[in-house]
C-alpha positions as CSV (number, residue, x, y, z in Angstrom):
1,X,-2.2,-17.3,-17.0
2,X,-3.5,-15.2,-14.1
3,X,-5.6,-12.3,-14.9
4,X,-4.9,-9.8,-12.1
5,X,-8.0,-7.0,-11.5
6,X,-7.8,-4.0,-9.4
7,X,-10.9,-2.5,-9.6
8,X,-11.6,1.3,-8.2
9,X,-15.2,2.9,-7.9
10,X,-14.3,4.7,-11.0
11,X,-11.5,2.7,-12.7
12,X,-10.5,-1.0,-13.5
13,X,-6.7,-1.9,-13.9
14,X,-5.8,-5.2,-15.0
15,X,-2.3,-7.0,-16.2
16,X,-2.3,-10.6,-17.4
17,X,0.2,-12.6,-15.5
18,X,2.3,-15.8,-16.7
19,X,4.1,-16.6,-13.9
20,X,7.3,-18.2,-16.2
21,X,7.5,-14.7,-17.5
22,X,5.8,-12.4,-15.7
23,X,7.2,-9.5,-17.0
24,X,5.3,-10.2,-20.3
25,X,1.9,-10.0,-20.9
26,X,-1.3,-7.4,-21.4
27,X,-1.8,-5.2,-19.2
28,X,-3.9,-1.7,-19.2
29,X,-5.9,0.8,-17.3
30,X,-9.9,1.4,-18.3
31,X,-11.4,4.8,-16.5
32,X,-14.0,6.7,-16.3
33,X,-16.7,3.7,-15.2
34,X,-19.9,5.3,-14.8
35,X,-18.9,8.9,-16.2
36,X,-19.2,10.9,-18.8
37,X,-17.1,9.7,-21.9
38,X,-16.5,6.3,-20.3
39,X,-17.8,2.8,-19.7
40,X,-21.5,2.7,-18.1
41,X,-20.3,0.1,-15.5
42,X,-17.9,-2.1,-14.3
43,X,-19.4,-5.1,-16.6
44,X,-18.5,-3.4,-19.7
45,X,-15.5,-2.5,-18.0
46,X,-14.5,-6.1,-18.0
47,X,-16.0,-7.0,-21.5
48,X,-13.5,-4.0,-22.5
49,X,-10.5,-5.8,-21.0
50,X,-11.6,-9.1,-21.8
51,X,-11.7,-7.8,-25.5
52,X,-8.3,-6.9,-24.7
53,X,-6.5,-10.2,-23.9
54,X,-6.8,-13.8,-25.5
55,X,-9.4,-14.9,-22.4
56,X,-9.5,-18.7,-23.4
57,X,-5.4,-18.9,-21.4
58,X,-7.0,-17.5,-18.3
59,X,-6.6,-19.9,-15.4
60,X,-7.8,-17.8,-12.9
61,X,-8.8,-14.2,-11.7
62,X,-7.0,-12.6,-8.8
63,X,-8.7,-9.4,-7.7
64,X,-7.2,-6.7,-5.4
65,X,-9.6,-6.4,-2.3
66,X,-8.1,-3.1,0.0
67,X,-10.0,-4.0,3.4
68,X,-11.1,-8.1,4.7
69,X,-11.4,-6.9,8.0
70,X,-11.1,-10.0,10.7
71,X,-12.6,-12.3,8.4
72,X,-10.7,-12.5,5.7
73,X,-7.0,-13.2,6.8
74,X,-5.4,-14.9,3.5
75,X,-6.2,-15.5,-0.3
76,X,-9.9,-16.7,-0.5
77,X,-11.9,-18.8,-2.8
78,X,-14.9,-16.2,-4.1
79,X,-18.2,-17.6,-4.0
80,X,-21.8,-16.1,-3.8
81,X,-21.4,-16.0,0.6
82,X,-17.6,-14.5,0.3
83,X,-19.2,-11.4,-2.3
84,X,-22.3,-11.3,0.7
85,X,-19.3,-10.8,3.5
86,X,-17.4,-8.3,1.6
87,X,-20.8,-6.4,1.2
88,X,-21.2,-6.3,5.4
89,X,-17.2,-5.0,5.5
90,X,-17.9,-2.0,3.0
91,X,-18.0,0.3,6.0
92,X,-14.4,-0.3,6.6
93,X,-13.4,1.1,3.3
94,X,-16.2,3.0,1.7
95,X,-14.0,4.6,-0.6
96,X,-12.3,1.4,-2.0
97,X,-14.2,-2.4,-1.0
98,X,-17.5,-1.0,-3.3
99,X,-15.7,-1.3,-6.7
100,X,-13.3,-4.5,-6.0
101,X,-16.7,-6.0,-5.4
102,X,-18.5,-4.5,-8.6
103,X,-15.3,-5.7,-10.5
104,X,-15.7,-9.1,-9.1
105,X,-19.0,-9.1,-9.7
106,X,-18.6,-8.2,-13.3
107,X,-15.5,-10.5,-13.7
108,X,-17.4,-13.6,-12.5
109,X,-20.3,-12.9,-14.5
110,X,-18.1,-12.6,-17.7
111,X,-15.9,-15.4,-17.0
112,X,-18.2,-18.1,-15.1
113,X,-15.9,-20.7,-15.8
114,X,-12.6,-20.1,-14.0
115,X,-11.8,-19.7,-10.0
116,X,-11.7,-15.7,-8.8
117,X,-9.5,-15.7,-5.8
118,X,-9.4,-12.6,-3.1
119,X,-6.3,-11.2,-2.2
120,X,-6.5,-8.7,0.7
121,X,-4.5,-6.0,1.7
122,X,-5.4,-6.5,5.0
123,X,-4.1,-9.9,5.2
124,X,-0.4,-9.5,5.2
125,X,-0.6,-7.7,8.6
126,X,-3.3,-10.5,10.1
127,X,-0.1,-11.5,11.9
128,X,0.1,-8.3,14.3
129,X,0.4,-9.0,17.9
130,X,-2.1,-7.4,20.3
131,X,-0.4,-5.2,21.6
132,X,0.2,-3.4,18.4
133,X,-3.2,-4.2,16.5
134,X,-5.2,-2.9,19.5
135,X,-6.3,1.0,20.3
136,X,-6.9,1.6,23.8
137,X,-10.6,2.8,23.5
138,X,-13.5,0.9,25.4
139,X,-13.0,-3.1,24.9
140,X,-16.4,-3.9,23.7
141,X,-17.4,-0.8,21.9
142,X,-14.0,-1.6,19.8
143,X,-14.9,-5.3,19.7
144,X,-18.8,-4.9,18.3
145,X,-17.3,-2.5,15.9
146,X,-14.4,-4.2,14.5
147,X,-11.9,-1.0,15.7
148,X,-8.1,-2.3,15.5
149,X,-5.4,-1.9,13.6
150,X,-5.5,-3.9,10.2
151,X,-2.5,-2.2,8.0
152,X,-2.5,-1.8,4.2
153,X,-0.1,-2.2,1.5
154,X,-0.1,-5.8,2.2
155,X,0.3,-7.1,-0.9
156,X,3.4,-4.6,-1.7
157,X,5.1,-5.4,1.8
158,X,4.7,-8.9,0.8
159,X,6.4,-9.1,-2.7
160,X,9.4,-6.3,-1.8
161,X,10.2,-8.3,1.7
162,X,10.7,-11.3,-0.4
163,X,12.9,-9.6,-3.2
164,X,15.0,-7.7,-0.2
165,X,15.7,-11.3,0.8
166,X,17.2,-12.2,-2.5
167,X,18.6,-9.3,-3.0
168,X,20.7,-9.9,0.0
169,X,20.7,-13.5,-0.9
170,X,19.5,-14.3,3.0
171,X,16.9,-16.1,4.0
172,X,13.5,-14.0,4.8
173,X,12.9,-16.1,8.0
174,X,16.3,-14.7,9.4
175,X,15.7,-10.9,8.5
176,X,14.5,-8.2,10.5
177,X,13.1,-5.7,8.2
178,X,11.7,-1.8,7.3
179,X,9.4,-1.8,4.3
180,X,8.7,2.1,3.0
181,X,6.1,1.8,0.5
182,X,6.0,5.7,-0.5
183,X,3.1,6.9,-2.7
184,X,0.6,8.8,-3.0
185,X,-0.3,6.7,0.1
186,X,2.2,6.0,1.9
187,X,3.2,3.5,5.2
188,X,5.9,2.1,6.8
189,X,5.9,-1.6,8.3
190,X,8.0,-3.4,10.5
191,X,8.6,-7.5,9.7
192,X,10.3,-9.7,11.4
193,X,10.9,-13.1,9.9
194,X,8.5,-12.6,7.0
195,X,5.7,-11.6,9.6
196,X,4.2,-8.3,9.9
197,X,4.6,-7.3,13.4
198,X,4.4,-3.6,13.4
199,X,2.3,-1.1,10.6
200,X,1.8,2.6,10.2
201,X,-2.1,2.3,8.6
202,X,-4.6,1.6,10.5
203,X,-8.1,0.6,10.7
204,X,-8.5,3.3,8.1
205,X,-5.7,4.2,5.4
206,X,-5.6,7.4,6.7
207,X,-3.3,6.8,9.9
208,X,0.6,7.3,9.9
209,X,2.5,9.0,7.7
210,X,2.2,12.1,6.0
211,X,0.8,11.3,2.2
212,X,-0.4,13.1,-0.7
213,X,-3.7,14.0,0.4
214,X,-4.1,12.1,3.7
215,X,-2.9,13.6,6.8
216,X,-1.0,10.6,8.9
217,X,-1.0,11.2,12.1
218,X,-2.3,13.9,14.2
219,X,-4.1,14.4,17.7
220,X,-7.5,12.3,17.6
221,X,-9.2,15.4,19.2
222,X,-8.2,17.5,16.1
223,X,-11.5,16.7,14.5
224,X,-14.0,17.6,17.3
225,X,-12.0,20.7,18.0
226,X,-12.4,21.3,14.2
227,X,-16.4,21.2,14.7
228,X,-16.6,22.9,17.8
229,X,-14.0,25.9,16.8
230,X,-14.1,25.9,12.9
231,X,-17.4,24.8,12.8
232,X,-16.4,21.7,10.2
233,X,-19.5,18.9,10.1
234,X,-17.9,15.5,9.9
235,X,-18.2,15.2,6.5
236,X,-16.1,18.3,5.9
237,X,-13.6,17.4,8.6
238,X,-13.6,14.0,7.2
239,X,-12.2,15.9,3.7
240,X,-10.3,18.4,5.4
241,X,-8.1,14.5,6.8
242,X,-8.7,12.7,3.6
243,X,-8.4,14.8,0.4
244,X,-7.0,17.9,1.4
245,X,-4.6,17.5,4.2
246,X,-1.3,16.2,3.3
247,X,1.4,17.1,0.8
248,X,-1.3,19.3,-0.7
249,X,-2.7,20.9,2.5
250,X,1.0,22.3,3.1
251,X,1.9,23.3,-0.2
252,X,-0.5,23.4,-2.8
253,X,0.7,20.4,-4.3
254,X,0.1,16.4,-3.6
255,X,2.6,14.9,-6.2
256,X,6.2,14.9,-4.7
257,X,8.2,15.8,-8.1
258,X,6.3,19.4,-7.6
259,X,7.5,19.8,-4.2
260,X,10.9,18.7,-4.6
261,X,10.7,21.1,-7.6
262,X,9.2,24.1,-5.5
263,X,11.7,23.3,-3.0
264,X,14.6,23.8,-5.0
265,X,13.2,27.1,-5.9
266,X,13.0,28.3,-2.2
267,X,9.8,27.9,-1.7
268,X,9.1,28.0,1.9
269,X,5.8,25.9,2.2
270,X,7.0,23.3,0.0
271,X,10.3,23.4,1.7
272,X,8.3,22.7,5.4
273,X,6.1,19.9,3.3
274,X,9.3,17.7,2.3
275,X,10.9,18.5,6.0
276,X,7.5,17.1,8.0
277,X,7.0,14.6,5.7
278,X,11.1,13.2,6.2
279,X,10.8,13.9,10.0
280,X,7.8,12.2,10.6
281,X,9.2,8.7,8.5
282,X,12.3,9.3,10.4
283,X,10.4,9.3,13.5
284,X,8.5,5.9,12.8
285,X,12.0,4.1,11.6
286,X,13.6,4.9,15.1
287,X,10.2,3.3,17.0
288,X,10.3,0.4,14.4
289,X,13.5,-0.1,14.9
290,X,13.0,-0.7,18.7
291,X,10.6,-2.9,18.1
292,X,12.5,-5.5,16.0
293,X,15.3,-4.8,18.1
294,X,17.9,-5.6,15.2
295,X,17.4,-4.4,12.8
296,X,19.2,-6.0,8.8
297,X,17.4,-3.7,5.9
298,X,15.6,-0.7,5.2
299,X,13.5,-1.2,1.8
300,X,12.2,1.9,0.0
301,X,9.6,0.9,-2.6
302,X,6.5,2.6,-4.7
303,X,6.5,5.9,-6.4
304,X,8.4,7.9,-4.2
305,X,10.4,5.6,-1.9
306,X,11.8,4.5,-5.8
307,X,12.4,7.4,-7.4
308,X,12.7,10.3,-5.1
309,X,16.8,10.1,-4.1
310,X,16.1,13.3,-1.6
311,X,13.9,12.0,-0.1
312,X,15.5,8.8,0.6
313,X,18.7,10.8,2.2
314,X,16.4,13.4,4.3
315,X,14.4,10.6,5.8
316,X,18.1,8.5,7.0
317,X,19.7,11.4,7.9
318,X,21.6,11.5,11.4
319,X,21.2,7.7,11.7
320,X,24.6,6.9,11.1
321,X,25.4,5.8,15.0
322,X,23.1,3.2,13.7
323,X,24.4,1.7,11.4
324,X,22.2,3.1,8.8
325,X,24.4,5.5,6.0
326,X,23.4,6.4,2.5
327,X,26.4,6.2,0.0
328,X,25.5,9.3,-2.1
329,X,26.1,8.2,-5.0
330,X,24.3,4.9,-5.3
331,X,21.4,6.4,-3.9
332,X,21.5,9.3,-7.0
333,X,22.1,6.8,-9.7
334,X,19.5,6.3,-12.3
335,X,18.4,2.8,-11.8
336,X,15.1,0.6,-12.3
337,X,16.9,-2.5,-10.5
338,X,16.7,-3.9,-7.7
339,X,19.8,-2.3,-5.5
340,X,21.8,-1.5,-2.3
341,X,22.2,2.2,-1.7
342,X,24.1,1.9,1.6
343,X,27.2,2.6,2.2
344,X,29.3,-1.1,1.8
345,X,30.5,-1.1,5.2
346,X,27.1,-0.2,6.6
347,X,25.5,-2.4,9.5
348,X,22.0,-1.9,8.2
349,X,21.9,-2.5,4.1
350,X,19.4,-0.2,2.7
351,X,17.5,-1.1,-0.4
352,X,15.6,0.4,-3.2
353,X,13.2,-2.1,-4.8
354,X,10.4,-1.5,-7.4
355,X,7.0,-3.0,-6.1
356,X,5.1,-5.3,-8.2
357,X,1.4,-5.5,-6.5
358,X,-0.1,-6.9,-9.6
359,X,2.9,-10.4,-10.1
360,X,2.3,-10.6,-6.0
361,X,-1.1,-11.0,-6.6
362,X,-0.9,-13.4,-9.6
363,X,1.5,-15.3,-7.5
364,X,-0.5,-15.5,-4.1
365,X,-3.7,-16.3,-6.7
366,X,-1.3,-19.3,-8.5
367,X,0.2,-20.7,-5.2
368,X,-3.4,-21.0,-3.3
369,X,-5.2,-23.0,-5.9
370,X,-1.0,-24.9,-6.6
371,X,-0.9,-23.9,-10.6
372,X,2.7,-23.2,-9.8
């Protein structure tokens, strides 16, 4: 069995993983590490969980590392040099690499015994041609700082691509795919062939489309303007982009089921939230879409690309002279599975498919060190 760990500054989720049945198996959510009412740390984080589960089947650990930068590029082998590297990359995600590598740090300590693998969501999108991994800043400054495009959502693109490809029982290495993993974060990526070739994130999460609290996109001199007019320090700018721009920062609300629900009731902000957020996933299928070229399957996946139906239908809408229809009432239908929501004459198939970042995670851990 694969114990999966994704560890937060503040919370450690875990799932146990038997790859014969992977829908089975504990799995659980410990919060609070470090603050009132909770767990001191993440060590008795992991005693907690390890209390949890029966840890003499554990084969392995896989933990969920958000940023490798240009050193990790695939599932990694941890040892005492790989925990010193992931230290030197914290700057490129301040808000998420310092607790994967207190929980690894933890985990090893508690379970000495076993191999702890990395899996990075960085390293799906490793395969990003220049021209769409590089920003066209200063060469060298963006070479001594690491300043590219790396993606995110890896690990989901990874595991939905390969279920679209059952799902139309096609080979992934023919298909030219859309991957919408819609969440709280939320990005869009282009693959072609299994490959990455095209992502909305950037070097940050913050880049490309409009999220819960995030921003997406917006004109990079936004935040000097902000200090020189509004009198924002970077920090506050920085917040203003990260925590409070967004769903929230156009309607008061960063959780989609409240702005659909607003919506419905006519309010106007929440009515504007939904429309940028469509138009502006709308936008990025059509460039995306040039870039493959053909283009076979549109897959919505995570919180909102699975459940919200509106959403789903705003964002496709007008798309029909490419081949890309919604059938109404497959795309309302009340449905956990894996499914087709297009139209059955449609050139492009479109495709709702739960993610499973936790089983592609056991799965990526199993395969590198062959316990399938």
């Amino acid at each position: 069995m694969i114990l999966v760990l994704n560890s937060g500054s503040s919370s450690l989720k875990f799932r146990v993983v038997e790859l014969s049945e992977p829908a089975a198996g504990d799995k659980g959510l410990v919060e609070k590490i470090g603050e009132p009412g909770g767990v001191p740390d993440h060590a008795a984080a992991i005693s907690q969980v390890l209390a949890a589960v029966d840890r003499g089947t554990i084969d392995a650990v896989g933990h969920r590392i958000v940023h490798g930068g240009v050193v990790f590029q695939r599932p990694t082998l941890i040892d005492d040099a790989v925990v010193d590297t992931l230290h030197d990359l914290v700057p490129l995600a301040p808000l998420h690499n310092p607790g994967g590598i207190a929980g690894i740090e933890a985990a090893r300590e508690k379970l000495p015994d076993v191999p702890h693998v990395a899996i990075f969501d960085t390293a799906f999108h490793a395969t990003l041609p220049p021209a769409a991994a590089t920003y066209a800043i200063d060469r060298e400054l963006a070479a001594r700082h690491n300043i590219r495009k790396f993606g995110f959502h890896g690990t989901s693109c990874a595991f939905v691509a390969a279920r679209t490809a059952d799902l139309l029982q096609r080979p992934l290495a023919e298909l030219n795919l859309i991957v919408l993993h819609l969440g709280n974060g939320a990005s869009v990526t282009a693959i072609q062939g299994g490959r990455s070739v095209e992502t909305s994130m950037g070097l940050t999460p913050l880049e490309g489309l409009v999220m819960g609290t995030r921003s997406g996109d917006l004109d990079p001199a936004v935040p000097g303007y902000l200090h020189r007019v509004a009198g924002l320090d970077f920090e506050a700018v920085d917040d203003t982009l990260q925590r409070r721009g967004g769903l929230l920062g156009l309607s008061g609300a960063n959780d989609m089921r409240t702005v659909l629900s607003r919506r419905a009731a006519g309010d106007a902000a929440a009515t504007l939230a939904f429309d940028v957020y469509c138009h502006r996933i709308r936008k990025y299928l059509g460039a995306y879409h040039a870039v493959l070229g053909r283009l076979d399957a549109i897959t919505f996946t995570a919180g909102v690309g699975e459940h919200a139906p509106a959403v789903r239908t705003a964002a496709l809408a007008g798309l029909d002279m490419w081949g890309i229809t919604v059938d109404e009432a497959r795309n309302t239908a009340a449905s956990t599975q894996a499914r087709l929501i297009s139209r059955p004459d449609a050139q492009v198939a479109v495709c709702v498919i739960a993610t499973d970042e936790e089983r592609s995670i056991a799965e990526q851990t199993a395969a590198f060190l062959n316990l399938t």
